[in-house]
Backbone as CSV, one residue per row, in Angstrom:
resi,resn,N_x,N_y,N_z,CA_x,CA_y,CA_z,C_x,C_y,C_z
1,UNK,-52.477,18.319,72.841,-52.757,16.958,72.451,-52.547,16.820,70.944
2,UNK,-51.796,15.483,70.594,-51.799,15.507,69.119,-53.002,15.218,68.327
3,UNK,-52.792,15.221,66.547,-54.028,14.794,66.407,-54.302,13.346,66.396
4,UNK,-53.524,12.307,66.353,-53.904,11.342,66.853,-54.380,11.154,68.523
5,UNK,-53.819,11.340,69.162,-54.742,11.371,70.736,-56.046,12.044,70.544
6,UNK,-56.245,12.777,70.081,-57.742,14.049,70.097,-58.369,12.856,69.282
7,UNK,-58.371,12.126,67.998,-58.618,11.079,67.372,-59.485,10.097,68.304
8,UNK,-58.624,9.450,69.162,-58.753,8.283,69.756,-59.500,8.860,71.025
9,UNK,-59.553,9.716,71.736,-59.836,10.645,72.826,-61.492,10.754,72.266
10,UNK,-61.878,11.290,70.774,-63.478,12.003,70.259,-63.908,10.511,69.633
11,UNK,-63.106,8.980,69.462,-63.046,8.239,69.259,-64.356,7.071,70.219
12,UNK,-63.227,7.430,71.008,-63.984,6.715,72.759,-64.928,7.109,72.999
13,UNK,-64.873,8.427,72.861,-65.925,9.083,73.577,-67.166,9.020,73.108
14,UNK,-67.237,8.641,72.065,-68.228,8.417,70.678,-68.222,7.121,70.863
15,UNK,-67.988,5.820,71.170,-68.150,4.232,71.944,-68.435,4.692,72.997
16,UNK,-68.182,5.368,74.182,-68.855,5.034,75.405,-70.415,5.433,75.213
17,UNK,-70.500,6.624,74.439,-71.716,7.424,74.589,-73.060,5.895,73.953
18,UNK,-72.224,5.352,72.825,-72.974,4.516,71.928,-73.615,3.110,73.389
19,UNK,-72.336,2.690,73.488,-72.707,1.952,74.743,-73.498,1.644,75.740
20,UNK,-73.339,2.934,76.253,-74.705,3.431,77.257,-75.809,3.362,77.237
21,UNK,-75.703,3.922,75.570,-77.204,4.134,74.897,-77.670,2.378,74.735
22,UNK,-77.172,2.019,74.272,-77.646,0.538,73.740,-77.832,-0.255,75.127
23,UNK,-76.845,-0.239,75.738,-77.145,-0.697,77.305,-78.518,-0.437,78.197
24,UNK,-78.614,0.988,78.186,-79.603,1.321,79.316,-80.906,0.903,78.750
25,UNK,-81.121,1.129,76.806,-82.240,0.441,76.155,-82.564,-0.938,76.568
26,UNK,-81.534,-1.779,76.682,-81.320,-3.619,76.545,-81.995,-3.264,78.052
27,UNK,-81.377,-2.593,79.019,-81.716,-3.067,80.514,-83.386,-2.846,80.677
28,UNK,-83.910,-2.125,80.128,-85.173,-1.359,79.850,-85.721,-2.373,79.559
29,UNK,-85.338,-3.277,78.102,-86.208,-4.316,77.656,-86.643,-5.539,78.617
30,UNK,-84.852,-5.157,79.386,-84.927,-6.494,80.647,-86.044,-6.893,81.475
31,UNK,-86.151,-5.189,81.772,-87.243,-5.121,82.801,-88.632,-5.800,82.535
32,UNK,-88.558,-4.979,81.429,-89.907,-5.523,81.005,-90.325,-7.031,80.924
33,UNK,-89.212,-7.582,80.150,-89.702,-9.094,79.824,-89.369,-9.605,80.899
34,UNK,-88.809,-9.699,81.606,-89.093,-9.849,83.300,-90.224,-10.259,83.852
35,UNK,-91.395,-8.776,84.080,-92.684,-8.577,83.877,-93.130,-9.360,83.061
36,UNK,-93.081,-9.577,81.957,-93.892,-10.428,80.743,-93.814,-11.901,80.888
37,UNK,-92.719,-12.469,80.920,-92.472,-13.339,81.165,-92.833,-14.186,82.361
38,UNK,-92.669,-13.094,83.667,-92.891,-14.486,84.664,-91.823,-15.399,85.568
39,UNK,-92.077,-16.487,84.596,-91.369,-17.679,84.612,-89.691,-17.436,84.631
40,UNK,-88.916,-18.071,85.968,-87.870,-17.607,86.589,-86.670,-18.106,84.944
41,UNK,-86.901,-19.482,84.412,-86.337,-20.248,84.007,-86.374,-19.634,82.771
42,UNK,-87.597,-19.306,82.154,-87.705,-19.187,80.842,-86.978,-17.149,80.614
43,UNK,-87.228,-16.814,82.204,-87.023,-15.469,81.682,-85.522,-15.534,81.542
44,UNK,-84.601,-15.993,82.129,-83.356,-16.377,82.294,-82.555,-16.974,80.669
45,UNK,-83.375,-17.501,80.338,-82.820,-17.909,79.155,-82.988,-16.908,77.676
46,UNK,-84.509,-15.909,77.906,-84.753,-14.821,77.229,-83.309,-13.814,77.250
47,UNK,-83.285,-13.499,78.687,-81.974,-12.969,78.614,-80.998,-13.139,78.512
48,UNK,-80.542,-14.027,78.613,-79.278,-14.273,77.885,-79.548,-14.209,76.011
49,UNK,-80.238,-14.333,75.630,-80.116,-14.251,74.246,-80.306,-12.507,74.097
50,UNK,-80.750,-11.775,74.755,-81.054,-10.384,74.668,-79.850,-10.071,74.959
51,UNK,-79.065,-10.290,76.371,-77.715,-9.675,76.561,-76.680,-9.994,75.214
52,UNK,-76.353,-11.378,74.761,-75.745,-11.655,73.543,-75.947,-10.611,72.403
53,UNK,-77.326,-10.605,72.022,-77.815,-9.303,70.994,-77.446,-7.571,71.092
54,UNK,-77.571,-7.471,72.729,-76.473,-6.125,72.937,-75.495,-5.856,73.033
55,UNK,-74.545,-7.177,73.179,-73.257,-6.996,73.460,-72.580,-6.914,72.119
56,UNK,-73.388,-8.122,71.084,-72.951,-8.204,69.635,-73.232,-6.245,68.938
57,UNK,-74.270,-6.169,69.159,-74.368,-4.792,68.904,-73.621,-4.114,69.004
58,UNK,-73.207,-3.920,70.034,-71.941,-2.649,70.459,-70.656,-3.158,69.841
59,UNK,-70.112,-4.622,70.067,-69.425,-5.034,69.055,-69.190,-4.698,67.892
60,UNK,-69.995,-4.537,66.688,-70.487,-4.172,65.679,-70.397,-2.938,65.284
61,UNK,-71.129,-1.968,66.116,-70.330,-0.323,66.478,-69.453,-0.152,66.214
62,UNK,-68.857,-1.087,67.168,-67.018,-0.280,67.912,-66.281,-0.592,66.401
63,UNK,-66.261,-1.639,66.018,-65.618,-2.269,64.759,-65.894,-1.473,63.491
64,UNK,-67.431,-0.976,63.112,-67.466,-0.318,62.347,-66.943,1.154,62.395
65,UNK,-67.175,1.812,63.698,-66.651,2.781,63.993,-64.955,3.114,63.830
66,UNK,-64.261,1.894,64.509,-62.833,1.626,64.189,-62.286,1.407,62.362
67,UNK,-63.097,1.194,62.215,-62.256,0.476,60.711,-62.682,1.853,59.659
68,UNK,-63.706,2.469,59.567,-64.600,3.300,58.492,-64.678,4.587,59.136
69,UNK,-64.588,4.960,60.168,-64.914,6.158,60.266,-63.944,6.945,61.215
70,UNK,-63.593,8.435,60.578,-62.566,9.151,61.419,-64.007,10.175,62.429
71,UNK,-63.785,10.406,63.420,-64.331,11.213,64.489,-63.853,12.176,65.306
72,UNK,-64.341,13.158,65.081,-64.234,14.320,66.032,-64.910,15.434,66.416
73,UNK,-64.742,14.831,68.092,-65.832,15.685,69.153,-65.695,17.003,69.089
74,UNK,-66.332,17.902,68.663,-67.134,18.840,68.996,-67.708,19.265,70.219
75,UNK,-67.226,20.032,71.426,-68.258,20.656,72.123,-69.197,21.713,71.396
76,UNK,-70.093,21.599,71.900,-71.178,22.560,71.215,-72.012,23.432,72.661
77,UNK,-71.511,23.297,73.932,-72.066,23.940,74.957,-71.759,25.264,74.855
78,UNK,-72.468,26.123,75.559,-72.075,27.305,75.636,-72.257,27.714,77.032
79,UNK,-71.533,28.702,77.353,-71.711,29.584,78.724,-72.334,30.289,78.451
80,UNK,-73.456,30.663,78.878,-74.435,31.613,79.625,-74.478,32.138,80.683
81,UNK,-73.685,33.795,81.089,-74.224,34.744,82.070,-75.399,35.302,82.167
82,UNK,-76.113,35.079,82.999,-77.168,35.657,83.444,-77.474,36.973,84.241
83,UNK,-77.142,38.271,84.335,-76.954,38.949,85.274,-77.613,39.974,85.550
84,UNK,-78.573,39.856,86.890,-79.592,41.040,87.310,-79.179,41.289,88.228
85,UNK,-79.989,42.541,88.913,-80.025,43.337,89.767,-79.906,42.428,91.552
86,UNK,-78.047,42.617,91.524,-78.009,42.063,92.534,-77.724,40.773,93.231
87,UNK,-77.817,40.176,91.431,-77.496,38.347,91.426,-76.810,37.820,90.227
88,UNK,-75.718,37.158,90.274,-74.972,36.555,88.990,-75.774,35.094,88.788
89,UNK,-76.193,34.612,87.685,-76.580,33.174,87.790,-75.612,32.967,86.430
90,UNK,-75.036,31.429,86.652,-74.325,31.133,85.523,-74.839,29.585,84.839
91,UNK,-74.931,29.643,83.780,-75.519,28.004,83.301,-74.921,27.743,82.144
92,UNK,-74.820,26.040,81.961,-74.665,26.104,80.826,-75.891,25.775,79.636
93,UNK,-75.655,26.239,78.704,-76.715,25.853,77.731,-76.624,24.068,76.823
């Protein structure tokens, strides 16, 4: 892979991870004010201003991420053999 693909490849991968994160938080909050809220109408309109605020977020990311910053992924896992008497176990760390 060149170093532009490996670029754009530790690039993404670094937006999806961000994404997720900000996503599964926002859905979290959802829940809640859901619960808090109640009210079918009023919670409906809460969220939409919450979804706007996460979507602008990640927006914001991706753009800053794109324009200012070069990135590159690192694995940092390791293989771990485990091996006793009689049994291989393999994991990663």
């Amino acid at each position: 892979m060149d170093n532009r693909k490996v670029k754009d490849w530790s690039q993404a991968k670094l937006q999806d991870f961000i994404k997720g994160s900000i996503t599964k938080m926002f859905e979290g909050m959802l829940d809640f004010s859901e619960v808090a809220v109640g009210e079918e109408k009023r919670y409906k309109a809460l969220r939409s201003k919450i979804l706007r605020l996460a979507n602008d977020a990640i927006r914001n990311i991706n753009s800053e991420i794109d324009n200012n910053y070069n990135v590159s992924y690192t694995n940092i896992n390791e293989d771990i053999v485990k091996v006793g008497q009689g049994q291989v176990e393999r994991r990663s760390k």
